[in-house]
C-alpha positions in Angstrom: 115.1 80.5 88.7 117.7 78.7 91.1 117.9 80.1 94.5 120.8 82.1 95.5 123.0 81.6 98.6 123.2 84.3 101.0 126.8 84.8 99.5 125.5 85.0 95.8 122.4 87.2 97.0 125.2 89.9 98.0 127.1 89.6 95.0 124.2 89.9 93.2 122.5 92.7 95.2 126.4 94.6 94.4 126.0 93.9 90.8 122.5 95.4 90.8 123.5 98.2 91.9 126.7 98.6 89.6 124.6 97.2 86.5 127.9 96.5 84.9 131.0 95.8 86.5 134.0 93.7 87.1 135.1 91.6 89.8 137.5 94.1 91.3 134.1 96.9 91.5 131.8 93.8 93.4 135.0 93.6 95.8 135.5 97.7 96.4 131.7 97.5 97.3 132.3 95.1 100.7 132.9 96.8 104.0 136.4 96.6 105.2 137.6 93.8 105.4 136.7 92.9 101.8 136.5 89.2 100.6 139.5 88.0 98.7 139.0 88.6 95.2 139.6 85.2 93.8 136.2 84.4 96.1 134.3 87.0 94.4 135.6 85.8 91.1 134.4 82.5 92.0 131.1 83.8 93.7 130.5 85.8 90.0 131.6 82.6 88.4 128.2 80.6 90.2 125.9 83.3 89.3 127.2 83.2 85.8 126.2 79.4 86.0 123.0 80.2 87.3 122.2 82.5 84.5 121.9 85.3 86.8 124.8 87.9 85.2 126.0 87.2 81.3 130.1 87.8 81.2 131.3 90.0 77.9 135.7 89.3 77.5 137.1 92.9 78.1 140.9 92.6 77.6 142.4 90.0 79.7 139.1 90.2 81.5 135.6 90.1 82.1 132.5 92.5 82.9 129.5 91.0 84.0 126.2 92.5 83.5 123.0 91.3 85.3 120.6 89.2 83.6 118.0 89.2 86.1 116.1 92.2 86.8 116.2 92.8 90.8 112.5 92.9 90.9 112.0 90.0 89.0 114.1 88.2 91.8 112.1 89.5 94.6 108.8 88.7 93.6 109.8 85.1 92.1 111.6 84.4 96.3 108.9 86.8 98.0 105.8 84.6 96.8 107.8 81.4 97.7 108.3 82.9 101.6 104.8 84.2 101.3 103.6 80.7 100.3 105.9 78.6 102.9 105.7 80.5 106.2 102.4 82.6 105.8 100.3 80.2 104.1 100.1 82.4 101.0 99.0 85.3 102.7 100.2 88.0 102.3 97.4 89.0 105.5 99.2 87.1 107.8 102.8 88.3 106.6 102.0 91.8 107.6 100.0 90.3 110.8 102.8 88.6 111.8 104.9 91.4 111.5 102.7 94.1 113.4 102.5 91.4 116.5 106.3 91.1 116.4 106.3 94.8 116.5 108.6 94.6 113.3 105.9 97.5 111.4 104.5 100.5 112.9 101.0 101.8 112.8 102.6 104.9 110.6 103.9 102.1 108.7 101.2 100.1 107.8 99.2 103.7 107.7 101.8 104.4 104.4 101.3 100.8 103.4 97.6 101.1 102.8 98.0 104.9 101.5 100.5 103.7 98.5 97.8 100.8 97.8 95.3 103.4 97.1 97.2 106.1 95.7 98.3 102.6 93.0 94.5 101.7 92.6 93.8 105.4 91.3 
Protein backbone atom coordinates (compact mmCIF):
# COMPACT_ATOMS: atom_id res chain seq x y z
CA UNK A 1 0.00 0.00 0.00
CA UNK A 2 1.64 3.37 -1.34
CA UNK A 3 1.44 6.15 1.04
CA UNK A 4 -0.89 8.92 0.58
CA UNK A 5 -0.05 12.74 0.46
CA UNK A 6 -1.73 14.81 2.88
CA UNK A 7 -3.79 16.04 -0.17
CA UNK A 8 -4.77 12.39 -1.24
CA UNK A 9 -5.43 11.46 2.57
CA UNK A 10 -8.30 14.21 2.39
CA UNK A 11 -9.69 13.07 -0.70
CA UNK A 12 -9.66 9.88 0.46
CA UNK A 13 -10.93 10.49 4.02
CA UNK A 14 -14.12 12.52 1.74
CA UNK A 15 -14.57 9.48 -0.30
CA UNK A 16 -14.81 7.32 2.73
CA UNK A 17 -17.23 8.97 3.95
CA UNK A 18 -19.32 9.36 0.67
CA UNK A 19 -18.48 5.50 -0.29
CA UNK A 20 -19.48 6.45 -3.77
CA UNK A 21 -19.28 9.58 -5.28
CA UNK A 22 -18.10 11.82 -8.09
CA UNK A 23 -15.67 14.47 -8.29
CA UNK A 24 -18.10 17.35 -7.99
CA UNK A 25 -19.50 15.49 -4.21
CA UNK A 26 -15.40 15.28 -2.97
CA UNK A 27 -15.42 19.09 -3.95
CA UNK A 28 -18.99 20.15 -2.12
CA UNK A 29 -17.31 18.29 0.95
CA UNK A 30 -14.22 21.17 1.35
CA UNK A 31 -14.87 24.15 3.50
CA UNK A 32 -15.31 27.32 1.69
CA UNK A 33 -13.05 28.08 -0.30
CA UNK A 34 -13.22 24.76 -2.14
CA UNK A 35 -10.29 23.42 -4.36
CA UNK A 36 -10.82 23.87 -7.97
CA UNK A 37 -12.41 20.88 -9.32
CA UNK A 38 -10.00 20.03 -12.04
CA UNK A 39 -7.51 19.52 -8.85
CA UNK A 40 -9.82 17.13 -7.22
CA UNK A 41 -10.22 15.38 -10.58
CA UNK A 42 -6.61 15.12 -10.65
CA UNK A 43 -6.18 14.34 -6.86
CA UNK A 44 -9.05 11.27 -7.57
CA UNK A 45 -7.04 10.57 -10.75
CA UNK A 46 -3.60 9.62 -8.29
CA UNK A 47 -5.62 7.60 -5.95
CA UNK A 48 -7.14 5.81 -8.83
CA UNK A 49 -3.41 5.05 -9.72
CA UNK A 50 -2.61 4.02 -6.43
CA UNK A 51 -5.37 1.54 -6.36
CA UNK A 52 -6.99 3.28 -3.62
CA UNK A 53 -10.76 4.10 -5.37
CA UNK A 54 -11.82 1.89 -8.69
CA UNK A 55 -13.67 4.51 -11.31
CA UNK A 56 -17.13 2.90 -12.90
CA UNK A 57 -18.00 5.36 -16.62
CA UNK A 58 -21.47 7.00 -15.59
CA UNK A 59 -22.49 9.02 -18.63
CA UNK A 60 -20.00 11.45 -19.72
CA UNK A 61 -18.51 10.66 -16.26
CA UNK A 62 -17.17 8.90 -13.58
CA UNK A 63 -18.03 7.60 -9.89
CA UNK A 64 -15.38 6.43 -7.87
CA UNK A 65 -15.84 3.97 -5.16
CA UNK A 66 -13.17 3.23 -2.49
CA UNK A 67 -11.11 0.20 -2.73
CA UNK A 68 -9.52 0.40 0.48
CA UNK A 69 -11.36 -0.08 3.57
CA UNK A 70 -10.53 3.12 5.99
CA UNK A 71 -9.47 0.77 8.63
CA UNK A 72 -7.33 -1.20 6.59
CA UNK A 73 -5.43 2.17 5.92
CA UNK A 74 -5.09 3.04 9.45
CA UNK A 75 -3.70 0.17 10.82
CA UNK A 76 -1.25 -0.59 7.69
CA UNK A 77 0.19 3.74 8.36
CA UNK A 78 -0.49 3.45 12.30
CA UNK A 79 1.95 0.38 12.81
CA UNK A 80 4.51 2.15 10.45
CA UNK A 81 4.36 5.52 13.00
CA UNK A 82 4.17 3.14 15.87
CA UNK A 83 7.34 1.39 14.49
CA UNK A 84 9.34 4.71 13.41
CA UNK A 85 8.87 7.17 16.18
CA UNK A 86 7.87 4.89 19.33
CA UNK A 87 10.08 2.05 18.67
CA UNK A 88 7.11 -0.25 18.15
CA UNK A 89 5.51 0.44 21.16
CA UNK A 90 2.60 1.13 21.36
CA UNK A 91 3.59 1.78 25.50
CA UNK A 92 5.58 4.61 24.59
CA UNK A 93 2.92 6.15 22.03
CA UNK A 94 0.51 6.58 24.74
CA UNK A 95 3.47 7.61 27.25
CA UNK A 96 4.41 10.09 25.05
CA UNK A 97 1.23 11.38 24.72
CA UNK A 98 0.18 11.57 28.55
CA UNK A 99 3.72 13.61 29.17
CA UNK A 100 2.74 16.01 26.31
CA UNK A 101 -0.56 16.30 28.04
CA UNK A 102 -2.18 15.37 24.59
CA UNK A 103 -4.54 12.38 26.74
CA UNK A 104 -6.25 12.82 29.91
CA UNK A 105 -6.42 10.53 32.87
CA UNK A 106 -10.33 10.07 31.96
CA UNK A 107 -8.90 9.27 28.77
CA UNK A 108 -6.62 6.72 29.21
CA UNK A 109 -9.19 5.58 32.11
CA UNK A 110 -11.78 4.78 28.86
CA UNK A 111 -8.73 3.45 26.99
CA UNK A 112 -8.10 0.66 29.37
CA UNK A 113 -11.98 0.14 30.07
CA UNK A 114 -12.70 -0.57 26.19
CA UNK A 115 -9.56 -3.03 26.36
CA UNK A 116 -11.36 -4.97 28.84
CA UNK A 117 -14.78 -4.69 27.96
CA UNK A 118 -12.92 -6.24 24.10
CA UNK A 119 -11.10 -9.07 26.14
CA UNK A 120 -14.62 -10.22 27.59
Amino acid sequence: MEKLTIQEEEVMIYIWELGSCFVKDIVAKYPKPAPPYTTVASIVKNLERKKYVTAARVGNTYQYTPAIRESEYKRTFMSGFVHNYFENSYKEMVSFFAKEQKISTNDLKDIIDMIEKGKE
